[in-house]
C-alpha positions as CSV (number, residue, x, y, z in Angstrom):
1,X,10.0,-6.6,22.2
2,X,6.3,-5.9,22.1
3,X,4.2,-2.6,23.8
4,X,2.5,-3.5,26.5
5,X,-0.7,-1.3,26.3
6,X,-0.4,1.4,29.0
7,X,-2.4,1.3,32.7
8,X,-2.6,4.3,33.1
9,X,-4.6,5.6,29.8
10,X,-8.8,4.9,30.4
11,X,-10.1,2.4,28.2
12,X,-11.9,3.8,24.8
13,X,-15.3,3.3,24.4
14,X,-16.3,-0.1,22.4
15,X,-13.1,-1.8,24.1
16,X,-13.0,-5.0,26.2
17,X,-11.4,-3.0,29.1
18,X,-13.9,-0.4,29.2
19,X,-15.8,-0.7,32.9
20,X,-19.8,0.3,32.6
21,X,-20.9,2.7,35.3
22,X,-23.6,0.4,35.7
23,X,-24.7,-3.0,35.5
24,X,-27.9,-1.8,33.3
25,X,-24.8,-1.0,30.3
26,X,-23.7,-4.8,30.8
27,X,-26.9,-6.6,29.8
28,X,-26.4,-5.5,26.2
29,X,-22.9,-7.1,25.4
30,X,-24.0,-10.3,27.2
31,X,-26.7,-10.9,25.4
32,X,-25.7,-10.2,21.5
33,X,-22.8,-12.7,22.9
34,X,-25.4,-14.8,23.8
35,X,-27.1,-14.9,20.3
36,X,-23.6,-16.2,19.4
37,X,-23.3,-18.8,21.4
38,X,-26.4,-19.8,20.6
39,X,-25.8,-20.5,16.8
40,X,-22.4,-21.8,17.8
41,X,-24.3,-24.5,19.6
42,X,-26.9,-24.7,16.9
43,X,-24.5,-24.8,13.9
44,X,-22.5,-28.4,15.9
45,X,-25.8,-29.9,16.7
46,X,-26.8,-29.8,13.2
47,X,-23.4,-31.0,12.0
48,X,-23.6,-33.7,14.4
49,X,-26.8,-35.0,13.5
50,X,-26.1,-35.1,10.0
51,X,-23.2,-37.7,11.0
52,X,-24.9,-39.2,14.0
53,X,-28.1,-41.5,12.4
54,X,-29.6,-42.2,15.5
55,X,-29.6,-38.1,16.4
56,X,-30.5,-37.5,13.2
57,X,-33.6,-39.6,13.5
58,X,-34.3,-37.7,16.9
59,X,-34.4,-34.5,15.3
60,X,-36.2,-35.3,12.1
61,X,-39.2,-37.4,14.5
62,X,-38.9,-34.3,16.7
63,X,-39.2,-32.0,13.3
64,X,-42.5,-33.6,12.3
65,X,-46.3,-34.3,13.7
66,X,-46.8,-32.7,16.4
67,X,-43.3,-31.7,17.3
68,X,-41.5,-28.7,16.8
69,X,-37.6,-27.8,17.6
70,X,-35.5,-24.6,18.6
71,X,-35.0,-22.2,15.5
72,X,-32.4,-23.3,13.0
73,X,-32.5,-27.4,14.2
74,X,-32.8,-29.1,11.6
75,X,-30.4,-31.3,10.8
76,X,-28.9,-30.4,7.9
77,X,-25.5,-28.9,6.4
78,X,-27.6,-25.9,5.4
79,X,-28.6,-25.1,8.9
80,X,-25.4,-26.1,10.1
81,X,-23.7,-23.5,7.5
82,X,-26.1,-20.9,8.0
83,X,-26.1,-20.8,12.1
84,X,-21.9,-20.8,11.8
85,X,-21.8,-18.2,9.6
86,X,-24.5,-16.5,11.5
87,X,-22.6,-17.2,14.4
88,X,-19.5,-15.1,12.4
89,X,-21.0,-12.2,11.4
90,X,-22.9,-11.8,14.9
91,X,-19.6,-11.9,16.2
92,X,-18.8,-8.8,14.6
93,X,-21.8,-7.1,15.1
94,X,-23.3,-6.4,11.7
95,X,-26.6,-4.9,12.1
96,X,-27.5,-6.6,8.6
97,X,-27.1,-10.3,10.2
98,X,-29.6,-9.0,13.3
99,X,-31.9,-8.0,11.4
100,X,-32.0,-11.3,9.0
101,X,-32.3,-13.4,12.7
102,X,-35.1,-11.4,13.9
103,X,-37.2,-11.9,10.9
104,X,-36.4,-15.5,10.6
105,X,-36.6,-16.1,14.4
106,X,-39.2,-13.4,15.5
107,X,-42.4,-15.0,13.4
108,X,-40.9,-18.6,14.4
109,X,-41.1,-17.7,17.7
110,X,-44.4,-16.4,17.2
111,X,-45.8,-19.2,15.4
112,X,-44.9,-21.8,18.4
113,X,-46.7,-19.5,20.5
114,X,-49.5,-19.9,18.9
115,X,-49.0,-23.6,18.4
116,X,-48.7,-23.8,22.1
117,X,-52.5,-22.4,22.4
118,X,-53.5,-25.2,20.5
119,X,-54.2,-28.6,23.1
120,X,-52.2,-31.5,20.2
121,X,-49.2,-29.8,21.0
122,X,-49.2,-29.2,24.7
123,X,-48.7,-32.5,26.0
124,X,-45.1,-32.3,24.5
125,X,-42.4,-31.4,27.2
126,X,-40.2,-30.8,24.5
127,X,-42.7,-28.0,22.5
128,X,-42.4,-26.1,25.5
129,X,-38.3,-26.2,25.6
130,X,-37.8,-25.1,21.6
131,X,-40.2,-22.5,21.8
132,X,-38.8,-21.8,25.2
133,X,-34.8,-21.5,24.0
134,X,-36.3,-19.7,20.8
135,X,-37.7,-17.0,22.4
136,X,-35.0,-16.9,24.7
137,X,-33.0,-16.0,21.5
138,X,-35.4,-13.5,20.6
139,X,-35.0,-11.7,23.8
140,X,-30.9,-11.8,23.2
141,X,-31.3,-9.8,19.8
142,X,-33.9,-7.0,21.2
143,X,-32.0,-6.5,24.4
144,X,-28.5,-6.4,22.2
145,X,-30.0,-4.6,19.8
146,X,-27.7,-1.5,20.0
147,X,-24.1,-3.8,19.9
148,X,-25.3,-4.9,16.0
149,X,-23.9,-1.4,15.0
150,X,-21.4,-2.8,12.2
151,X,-23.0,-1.6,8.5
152,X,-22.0,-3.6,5.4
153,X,-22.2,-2.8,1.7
154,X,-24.8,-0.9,-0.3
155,X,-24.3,-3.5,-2.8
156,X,-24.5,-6.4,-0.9
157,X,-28.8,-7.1,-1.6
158,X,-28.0,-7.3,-5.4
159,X,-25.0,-8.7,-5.2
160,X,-26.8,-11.5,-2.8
161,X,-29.9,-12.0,-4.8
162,X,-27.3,-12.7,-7.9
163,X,-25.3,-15.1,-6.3
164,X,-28.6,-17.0,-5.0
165,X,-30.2,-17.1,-8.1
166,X,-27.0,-18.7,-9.6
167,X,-26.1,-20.8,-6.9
168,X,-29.8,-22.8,-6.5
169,X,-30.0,-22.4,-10.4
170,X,-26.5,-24.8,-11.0
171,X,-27.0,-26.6,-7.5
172,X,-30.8,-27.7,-8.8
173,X,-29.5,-28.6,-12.5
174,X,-27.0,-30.4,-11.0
175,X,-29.0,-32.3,-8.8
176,X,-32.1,-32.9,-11.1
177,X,-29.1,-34.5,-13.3
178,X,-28.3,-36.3,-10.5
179,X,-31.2,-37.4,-9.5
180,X,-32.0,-38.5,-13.2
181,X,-29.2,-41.0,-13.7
182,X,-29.5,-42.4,-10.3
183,X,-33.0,-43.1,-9.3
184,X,-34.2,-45.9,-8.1
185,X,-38.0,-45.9,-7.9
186,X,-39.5,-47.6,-10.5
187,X,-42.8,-45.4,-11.4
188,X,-41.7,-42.8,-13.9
189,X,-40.7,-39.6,-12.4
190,X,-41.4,-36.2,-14.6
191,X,-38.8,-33.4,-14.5
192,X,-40.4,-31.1,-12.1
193,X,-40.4,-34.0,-9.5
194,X,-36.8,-34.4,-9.8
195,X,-36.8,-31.1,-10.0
196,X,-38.9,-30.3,-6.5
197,X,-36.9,-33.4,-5.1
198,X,-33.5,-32.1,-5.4
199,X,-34.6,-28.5,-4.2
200,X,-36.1,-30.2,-1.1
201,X,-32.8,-32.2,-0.2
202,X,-30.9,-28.9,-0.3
203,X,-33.1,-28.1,2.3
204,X,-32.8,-31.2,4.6
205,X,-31.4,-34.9,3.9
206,X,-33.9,-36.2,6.2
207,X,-37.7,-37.5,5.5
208,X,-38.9,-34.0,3.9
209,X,-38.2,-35.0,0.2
210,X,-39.9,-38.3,1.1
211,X,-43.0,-36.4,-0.4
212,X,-42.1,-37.4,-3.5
213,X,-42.7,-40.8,-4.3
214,X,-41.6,-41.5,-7.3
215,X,-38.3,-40.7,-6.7
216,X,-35.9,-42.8,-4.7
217,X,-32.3,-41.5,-5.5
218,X,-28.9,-42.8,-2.8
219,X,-28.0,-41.7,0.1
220,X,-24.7,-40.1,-1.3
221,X,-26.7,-38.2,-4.0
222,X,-28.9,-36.9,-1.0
223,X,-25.6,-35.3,1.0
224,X,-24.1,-34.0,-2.1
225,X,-27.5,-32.2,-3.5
226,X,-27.2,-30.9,0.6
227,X,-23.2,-29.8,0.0
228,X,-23.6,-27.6,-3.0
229,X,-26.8,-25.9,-1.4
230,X,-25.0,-25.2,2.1
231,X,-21.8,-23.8,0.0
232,X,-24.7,-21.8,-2.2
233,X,-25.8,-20.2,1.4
234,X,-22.2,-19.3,2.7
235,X,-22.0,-17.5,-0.7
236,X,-25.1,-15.6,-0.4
237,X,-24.3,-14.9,3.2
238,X,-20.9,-14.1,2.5
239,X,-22.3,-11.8,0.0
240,X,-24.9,-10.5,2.2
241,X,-22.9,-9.6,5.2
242,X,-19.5,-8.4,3.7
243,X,-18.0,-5.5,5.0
244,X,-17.5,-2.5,2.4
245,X,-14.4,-2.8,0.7
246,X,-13.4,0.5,1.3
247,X,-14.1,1.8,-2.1
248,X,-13.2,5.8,-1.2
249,X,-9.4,6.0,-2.1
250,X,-7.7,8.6,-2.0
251,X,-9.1,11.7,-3.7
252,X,-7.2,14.9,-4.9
253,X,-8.2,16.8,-2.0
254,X,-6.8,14.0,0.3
255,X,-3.8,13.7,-1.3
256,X,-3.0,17.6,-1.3
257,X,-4.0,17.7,2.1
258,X,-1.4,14.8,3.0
259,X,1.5,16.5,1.0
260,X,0.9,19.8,2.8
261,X,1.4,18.0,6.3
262,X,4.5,16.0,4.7
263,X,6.0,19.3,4.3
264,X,5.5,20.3,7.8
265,X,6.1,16.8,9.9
266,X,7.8,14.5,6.7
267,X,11.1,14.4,8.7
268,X,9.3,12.1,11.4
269,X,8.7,9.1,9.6
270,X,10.8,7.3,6.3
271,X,7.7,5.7,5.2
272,X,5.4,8.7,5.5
273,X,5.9,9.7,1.9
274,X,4.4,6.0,1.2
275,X,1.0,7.6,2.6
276,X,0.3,9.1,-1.1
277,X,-0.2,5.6,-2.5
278,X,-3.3,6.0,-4.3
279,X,-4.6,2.6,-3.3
280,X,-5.1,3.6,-0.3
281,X,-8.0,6.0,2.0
282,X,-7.2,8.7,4.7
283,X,-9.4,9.5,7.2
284,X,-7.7,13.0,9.3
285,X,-8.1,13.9,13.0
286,X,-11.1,16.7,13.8
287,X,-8.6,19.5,13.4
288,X,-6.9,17.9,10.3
289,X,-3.7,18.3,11.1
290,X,-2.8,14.4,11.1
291,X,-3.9,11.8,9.2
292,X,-4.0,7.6,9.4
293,X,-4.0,5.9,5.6
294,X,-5.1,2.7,5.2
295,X,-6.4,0.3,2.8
296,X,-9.0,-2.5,3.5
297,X,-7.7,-5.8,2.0
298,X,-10.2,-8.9,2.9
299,X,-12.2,-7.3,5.8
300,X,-8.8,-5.8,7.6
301,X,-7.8,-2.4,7.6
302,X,-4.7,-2.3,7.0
303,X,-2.5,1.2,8.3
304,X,0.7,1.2,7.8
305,X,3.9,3.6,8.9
306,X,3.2,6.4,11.2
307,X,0.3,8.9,11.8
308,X,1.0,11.2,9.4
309,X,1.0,15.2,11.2
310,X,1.8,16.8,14.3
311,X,2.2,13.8,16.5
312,X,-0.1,16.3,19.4
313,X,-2.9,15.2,16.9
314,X,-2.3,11.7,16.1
315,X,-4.8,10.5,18.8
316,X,-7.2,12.6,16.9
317,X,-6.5,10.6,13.6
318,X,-6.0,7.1,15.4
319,X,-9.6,7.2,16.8
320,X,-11.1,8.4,13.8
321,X,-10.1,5.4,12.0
322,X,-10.6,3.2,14.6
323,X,-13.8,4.4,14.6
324,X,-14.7,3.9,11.1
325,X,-13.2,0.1,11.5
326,X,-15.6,-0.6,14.0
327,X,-18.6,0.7,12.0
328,X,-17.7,-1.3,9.0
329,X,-16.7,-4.2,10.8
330,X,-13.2,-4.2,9.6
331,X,-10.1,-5.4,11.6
332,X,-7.6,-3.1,12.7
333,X,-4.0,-3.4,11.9
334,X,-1.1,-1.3,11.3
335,X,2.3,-2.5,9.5
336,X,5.4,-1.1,10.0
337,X,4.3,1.2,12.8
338,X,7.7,2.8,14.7
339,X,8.4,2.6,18.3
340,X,7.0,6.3,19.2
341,X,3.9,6.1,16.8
342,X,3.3,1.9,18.9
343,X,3.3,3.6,21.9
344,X,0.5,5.9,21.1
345,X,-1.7,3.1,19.3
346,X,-1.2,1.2,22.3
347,X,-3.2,3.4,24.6
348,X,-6.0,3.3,22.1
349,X,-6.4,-0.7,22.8
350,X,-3.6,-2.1,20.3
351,X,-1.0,-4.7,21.3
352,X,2.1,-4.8,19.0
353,X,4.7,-7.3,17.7
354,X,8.2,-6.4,16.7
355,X,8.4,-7.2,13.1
356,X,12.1,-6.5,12.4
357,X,14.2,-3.6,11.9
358,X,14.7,-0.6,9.3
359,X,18.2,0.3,7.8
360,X,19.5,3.9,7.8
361,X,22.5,5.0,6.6
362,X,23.8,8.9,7.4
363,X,25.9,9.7,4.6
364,X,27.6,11.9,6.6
365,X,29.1,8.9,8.5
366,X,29.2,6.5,5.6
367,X,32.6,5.6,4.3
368,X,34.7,2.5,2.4
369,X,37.6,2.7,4.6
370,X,38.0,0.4,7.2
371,X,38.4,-3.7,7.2
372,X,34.7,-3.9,8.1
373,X,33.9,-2.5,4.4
374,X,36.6,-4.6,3.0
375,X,33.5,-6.6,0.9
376,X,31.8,-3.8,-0.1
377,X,34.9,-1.7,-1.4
378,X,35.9,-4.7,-3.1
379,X,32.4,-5.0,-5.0
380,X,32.2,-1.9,-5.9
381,X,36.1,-1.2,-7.4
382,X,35.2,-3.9,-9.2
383,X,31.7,-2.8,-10.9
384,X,33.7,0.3,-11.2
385,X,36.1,-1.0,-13.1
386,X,33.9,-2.9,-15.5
387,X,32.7,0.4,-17.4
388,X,29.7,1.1,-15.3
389,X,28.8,4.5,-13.9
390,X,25.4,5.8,-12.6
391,X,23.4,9.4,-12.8
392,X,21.9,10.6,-9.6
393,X,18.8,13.2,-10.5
394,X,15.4,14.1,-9.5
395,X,12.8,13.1,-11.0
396,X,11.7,16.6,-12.2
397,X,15.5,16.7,-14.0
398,X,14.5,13.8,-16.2
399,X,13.1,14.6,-19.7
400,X,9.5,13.2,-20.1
401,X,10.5,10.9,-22.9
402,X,13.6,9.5,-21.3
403,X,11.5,9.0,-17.8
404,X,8.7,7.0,-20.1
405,X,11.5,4.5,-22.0
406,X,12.9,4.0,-17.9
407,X,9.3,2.9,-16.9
408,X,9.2,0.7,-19.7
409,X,12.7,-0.7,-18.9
410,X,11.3,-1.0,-15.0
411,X,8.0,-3.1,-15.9
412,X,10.2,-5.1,-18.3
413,X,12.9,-5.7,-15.6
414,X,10.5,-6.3,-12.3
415,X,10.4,-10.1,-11.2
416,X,6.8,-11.4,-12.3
417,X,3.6,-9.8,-13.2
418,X,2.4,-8.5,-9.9
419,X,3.8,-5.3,-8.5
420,X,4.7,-6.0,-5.2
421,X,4.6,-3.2,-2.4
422,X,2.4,-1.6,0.1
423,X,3.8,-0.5,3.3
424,X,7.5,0.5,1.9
425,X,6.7,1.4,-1.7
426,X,5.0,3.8,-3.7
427,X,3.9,1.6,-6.5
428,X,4.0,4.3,-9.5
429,X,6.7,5.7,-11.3
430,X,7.2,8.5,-13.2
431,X,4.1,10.5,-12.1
432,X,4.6,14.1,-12.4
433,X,3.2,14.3,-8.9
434,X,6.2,12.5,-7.5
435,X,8.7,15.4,-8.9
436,X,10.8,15.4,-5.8
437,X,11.5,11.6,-6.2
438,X,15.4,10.5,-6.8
439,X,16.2,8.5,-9.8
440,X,19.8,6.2,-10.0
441,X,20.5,5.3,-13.5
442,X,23.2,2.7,-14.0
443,X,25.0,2.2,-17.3
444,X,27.3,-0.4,-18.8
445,X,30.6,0.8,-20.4
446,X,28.6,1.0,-23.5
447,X,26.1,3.2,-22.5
448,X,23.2,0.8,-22.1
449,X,21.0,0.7,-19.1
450,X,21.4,-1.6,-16.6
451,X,19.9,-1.3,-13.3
452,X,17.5,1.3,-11.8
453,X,16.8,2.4,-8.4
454,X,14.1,5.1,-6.9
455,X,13.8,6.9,-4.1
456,X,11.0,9.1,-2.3
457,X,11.7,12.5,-0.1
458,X,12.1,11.7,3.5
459,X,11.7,15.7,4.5
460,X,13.8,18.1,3.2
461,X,17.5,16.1,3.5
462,X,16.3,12.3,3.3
463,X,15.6,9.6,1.3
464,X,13.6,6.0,1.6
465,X,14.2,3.0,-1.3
466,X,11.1,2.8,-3.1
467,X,11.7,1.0,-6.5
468,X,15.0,-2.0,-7.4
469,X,14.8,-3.4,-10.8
470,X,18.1,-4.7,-12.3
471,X,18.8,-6.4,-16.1
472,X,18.8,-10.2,-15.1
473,X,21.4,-10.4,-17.5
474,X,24.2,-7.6,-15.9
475,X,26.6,-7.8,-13.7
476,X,26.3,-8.9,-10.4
477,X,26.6,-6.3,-7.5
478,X,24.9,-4.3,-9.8
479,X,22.9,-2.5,-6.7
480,X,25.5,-2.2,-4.0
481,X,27.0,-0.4,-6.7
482,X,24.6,2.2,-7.0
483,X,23.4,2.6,-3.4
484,X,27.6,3.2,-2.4
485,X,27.4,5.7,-5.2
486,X,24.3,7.4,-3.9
487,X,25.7,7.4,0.1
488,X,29.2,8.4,-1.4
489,X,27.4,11.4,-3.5
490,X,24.2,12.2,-1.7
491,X,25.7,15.4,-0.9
492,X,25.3,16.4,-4.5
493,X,21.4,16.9,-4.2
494,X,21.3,17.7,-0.6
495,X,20.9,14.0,1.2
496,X,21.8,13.7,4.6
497,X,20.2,10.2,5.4
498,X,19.3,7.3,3.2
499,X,16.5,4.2,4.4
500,X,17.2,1.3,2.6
501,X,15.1,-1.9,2.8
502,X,13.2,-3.5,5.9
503,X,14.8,-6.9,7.2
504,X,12.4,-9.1,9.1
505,X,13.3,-10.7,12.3
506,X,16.9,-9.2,12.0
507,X,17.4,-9.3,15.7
508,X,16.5,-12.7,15.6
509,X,19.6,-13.6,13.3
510,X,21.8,-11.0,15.3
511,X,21.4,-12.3,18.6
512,X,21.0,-15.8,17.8
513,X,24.4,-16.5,16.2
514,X,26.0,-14.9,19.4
515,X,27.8,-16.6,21.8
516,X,25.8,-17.7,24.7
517,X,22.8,-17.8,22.6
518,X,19.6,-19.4,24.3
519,X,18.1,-22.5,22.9
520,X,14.9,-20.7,22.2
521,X,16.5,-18.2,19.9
522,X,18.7,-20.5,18.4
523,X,15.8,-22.5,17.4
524,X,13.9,-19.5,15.9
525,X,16.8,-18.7,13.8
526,X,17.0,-22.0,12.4
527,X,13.7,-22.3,11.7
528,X,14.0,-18.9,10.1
529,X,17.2,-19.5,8.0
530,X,15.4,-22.7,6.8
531,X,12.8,-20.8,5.5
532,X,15.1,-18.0,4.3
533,X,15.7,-20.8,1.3
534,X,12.5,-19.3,-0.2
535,X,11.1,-15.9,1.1
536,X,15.2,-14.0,1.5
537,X,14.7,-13.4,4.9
538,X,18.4,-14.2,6.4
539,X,19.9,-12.4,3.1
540,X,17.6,-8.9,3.1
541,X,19.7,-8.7,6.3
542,X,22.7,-9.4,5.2
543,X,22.3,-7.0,2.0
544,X,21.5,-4.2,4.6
545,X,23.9,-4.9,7.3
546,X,27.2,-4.7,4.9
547,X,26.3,-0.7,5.2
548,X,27.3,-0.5,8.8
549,X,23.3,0.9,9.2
550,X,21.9,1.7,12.4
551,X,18.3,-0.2,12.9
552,X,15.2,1.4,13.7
553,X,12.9,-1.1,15.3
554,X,9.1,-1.6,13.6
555,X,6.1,-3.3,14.8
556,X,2.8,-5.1,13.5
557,X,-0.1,-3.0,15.5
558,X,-3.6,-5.7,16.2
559,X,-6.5,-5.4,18.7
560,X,-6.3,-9.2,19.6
561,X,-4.2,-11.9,19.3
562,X,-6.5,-14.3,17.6
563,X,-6.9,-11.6,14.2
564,X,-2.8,-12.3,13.7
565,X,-3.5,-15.0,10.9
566,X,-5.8,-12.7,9.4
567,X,-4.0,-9.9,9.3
568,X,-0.8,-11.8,8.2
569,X,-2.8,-13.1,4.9
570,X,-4.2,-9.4,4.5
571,X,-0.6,-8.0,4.4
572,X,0.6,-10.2,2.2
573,X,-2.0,-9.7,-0.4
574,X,-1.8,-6.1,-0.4
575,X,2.3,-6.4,-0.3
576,X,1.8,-8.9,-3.3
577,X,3.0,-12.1,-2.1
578,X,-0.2,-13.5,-2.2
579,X,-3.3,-12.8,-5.1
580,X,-6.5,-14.3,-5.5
581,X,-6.7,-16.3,-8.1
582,X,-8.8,-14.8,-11.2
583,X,-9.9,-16.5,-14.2
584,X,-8.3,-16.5,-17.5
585,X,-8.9,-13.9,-19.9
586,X,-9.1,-14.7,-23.8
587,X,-9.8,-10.8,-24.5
588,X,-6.8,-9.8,-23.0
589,X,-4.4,-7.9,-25.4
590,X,-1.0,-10.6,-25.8
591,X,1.9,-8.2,-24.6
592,X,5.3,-8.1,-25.5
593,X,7.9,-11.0,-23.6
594,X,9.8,-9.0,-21.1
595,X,13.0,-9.6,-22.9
596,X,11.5,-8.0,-26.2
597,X,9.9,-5.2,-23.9
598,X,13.2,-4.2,-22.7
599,X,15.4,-4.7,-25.6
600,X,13.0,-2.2,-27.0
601,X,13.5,0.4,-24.4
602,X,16.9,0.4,-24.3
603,X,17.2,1.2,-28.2
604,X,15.4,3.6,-27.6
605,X,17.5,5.2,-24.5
606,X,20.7,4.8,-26.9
């Protein structure tokens, strides 16, 4: 059930709920959200006169002579792209998009001012109300000046001016070539009046390219020369006003600075050891004795476990990287956050959303006895039986050749070319680093490798599943057989408590399938096990609960409601469900078929 954020805990600065002393404080936040309304409204008018020919004449009569109209009215898909996305990055208060308004609006403004002096344009009612709303908008940006505190990249000029050049460099070739096969005019056009015609309808698809007479191309050539120069803006923009991608990972200094508070405070949290992935940036509290990791995946930054530290200086951490989201302009998000850690992001403005439960076995309590185990027992006589066995050791116990032919047998064995992993994984193996790691090695009655499994400290006496690869072609039950091994012999290298995989939703499928069930929740967990067909979600939890675990509840942490579809795609590109698509590579060295790869590997184990 989610955590309510707490009443009694004073607003942080920069957060809706935070009450100014004054009303003078107030007049800032209005207006930079009226800037943003404003290109809202700007960004449909334009879309609506490009659709609407009788408003579209309007603003193209009231765009000539001795008219003039509000900035960015122009009725076009350009203007209409640019004011959205404007509109966007306003909204997030980058400093780089106010300062690109105010030099596109501040002269505008100025130039209807002096137009105004002049007695031709006077008479028009409607002069008056453009440079009227105009300057209006001009006041907005000065008096909101200080909200536009978001920074972006240091690369994003050169990456901007690259993209442009491209973009009006294809979308002119494109549309001279256009231009050339269709025109209708019957003088003989040269190429740099195609040329000049095709750059002016990327500008506007109204009278403007009338200038040149000699060409006379259709009206669908018009709006698509228009298309691929509005998509050539969003790109430039996109590229001008992206938020830093969060380049600073984590350094050696970092990362010995996270293991030393792992060995004080690892006990806390299963996942905490998953801080160390390398992929990720930690930002520590002002007395360094806690830490928040993250990693910034499409504009969100993405925590995710538990502070790690003394929990007295988590708040410490929490607003440090809070902090740092809202100068970048990221979104904040935490995956996988427990109960205790929820609590405490919850007074710093976050709303949470159970996500499912965490399975944790004590050994000391685990057993096969009993007609509740009367699967599992069964399973794993019979695995037993077959000839297979498994070796439990530490990472540090495994010669350096053997531990490289077991990588090698892991990449071959994992299920597609992407690693997958973020919030509940390490995503290395074998680094020396990770010396404390536990490795399960399962053999066949013939000595080959089978199945692997890896698992990272949790403090001094526990252990959380990292790494499951299996031989496609082995026996089934291949893993409950080596995780009852490990809980029937984790007393062998100290192992009090074992944290196996994370099941979604599970008390969704627990409390749905009981009697007296509520048509709500019976409903979620069929739309749930439908969908279990093809992400596992109903089996994860079935996999977990045949250990008799006990659950420990974990929750998506967001600052708003509406950033939940965002965040979603941002956690599953950085858990690996989801990658942008990249363009083939004819350099790329042809590696071995998995097959080959491990049949190699295991050759070289025997």
């Amino acid at each position: 059930m989610p955590i309510q954020k707490s009443a009694l805990v004073p607003p942080q600065p920069g957060s809706r709920d935070a009450t100014p002393s004054s009303p003078g404080p107030r007049l800032g936040p209005r207006a930079a959200s009226a800037t943003v309304w404003y290109l809202r409204l700007l960004a449909l008018l334009n879309v609506v006169a490009v659709l609407s020919l009788p408003f579209r004449e309007e603003v193209h009569e009231h765009n000539g002579g001795g008219f003039f109209t509000p900035y960015l009215a122009t009725a076009g898909l350009v203007s209409a792209a640019l004011a959205l996305f404007l509109a966007m990055v306003m909204r997030r208060r980058k400093r780089a998009a106010w300062v690109f308004n105010l030099l596109l609006a501040g002269p505008l403004f100025a130039l209807y001012v002096l137009a105004l002096a002049q007695d031709r344009y006077q008479d028009h009612v409607f002069n008056w109300a453009s440079a009227a709303l105009t300057g209006l908008f001009v006041t907005a940006l000065l008096i909101g000046r200080r909200e536009f505190h978001a920074v972006g990249d240091r690369s994003n000029p050169r990456l901007a001016l690259a993209v442009g050049a491209g973009g009006i460099l294809v979308t002119g070739s494109i549309g001279t070539w256009l231009v050339d096969i269709t025109n209708k005019a019957h003088g003989g056009a040269s190429l740099a009046e195609k040329l000049f015609y095709a750059l002016l309808r990327g500008i506007s698809v109204g009278p403007l390219a009338d200038r040149v007479p000699d060409v006379h191309a259709p009206r669908w050539v018009d709006i698509v020369i228009n298309v691929l120069m509005a998509a050539t803006f969003l790109l430039v923009l996109y590229a001008c006003f992206r938020s830093p991608r969060g380049r600073a990972l984590l350094t050696e200094e970092d990362e010995k600075q996270l293991r030393e508070l792992l060995d004080r405070h690892g006990e806390r949290d299963s996942l905490g050891y998953f801080a160390l992935r390398r992929d990720k940036a930690a930002i520590f509290s002002p007395t360094g004795k806690a830490a928040v990791t993250y990693r910034v995946v499409g504009g969100v930054s993405l925590a995710s476990g538990d502070p790690i530290g003394d929990p007295e200086a988590w708040p410490g951490a929490i607003d440090a990287w809070l902090a740092e989201a809202r100068r970048h302009a990221w979104t904040p998000a935490v995956m996988g956050a427990s109960e205790e850690a929820g609590t405490i992001y919850a007074r710093h403005g976050l709303d949470a959303l159970e996500l499912g439960d965490e399975a944790i076995v004590d050994v000391a309590d685990f057993s096969l006895e009993g007609r509740a185990m009367r699967v599992v027992r069964q399973a794993h006589n019979r695995v037993r039986r077959a000839g297979y066995t498994v070796c439990i050791r530490r990472h540090e116990d495994i010669p350096d050749d053997e531990m490289a032919r077991l990588v090698e047998l892991a990449d071959a064995w994992r299920d597609g070319a992407t690693e997958r992993g973020f919030s509940m994984a390490l995503g290395r193996l074998g680094d020396p680093a990770d010396a404390r790691c536990v490795m399960l090695e399962c053999r066949d009655a013939d000595g080959r490798p089978r199945a692997l499994l890896s698992f990272v400290p949790w403090g001094e006496h526990g252990l959380s599943l990292d790494l499951m690869r299996r031989d496609r072609d082995s026996e089934n039950g291949l893993m409950e057989f080596m995780v009852v091994e490990l809980l029937l012999r984790g007393a062998e290298i100290g192992v009090q408590r074992v944290s196996l995989n994370f099941a979604m939703f599970r008390s969704v499928f627990e409390r749905g399938a009981r009697l007296g069930a509520g048509p709500v929740l019976r409903l979620w967990r069929s739309v749930l096990t439908f969908f279990s067909r093809w992400w596992q979600i109903e089996s994860l939890y079935r996999a977990n609960a045949k250990y008799r675990p006990y659950w420990e509840p974990r929750f998506l942490l967001f600052a708003k409601s509406a950033d939940i579809p965002r965040i979603g795609i941002a956690s599953a590109r950085a858990e690996g469900f989801l990658t942008p698509p990249a363009l083939p590579s004819f350099t790329r060295r042809k590696e071995q078929p998995a097959p080959a790869v491990a049949e190699a590997a295991v050759k070289s184990l025997n």
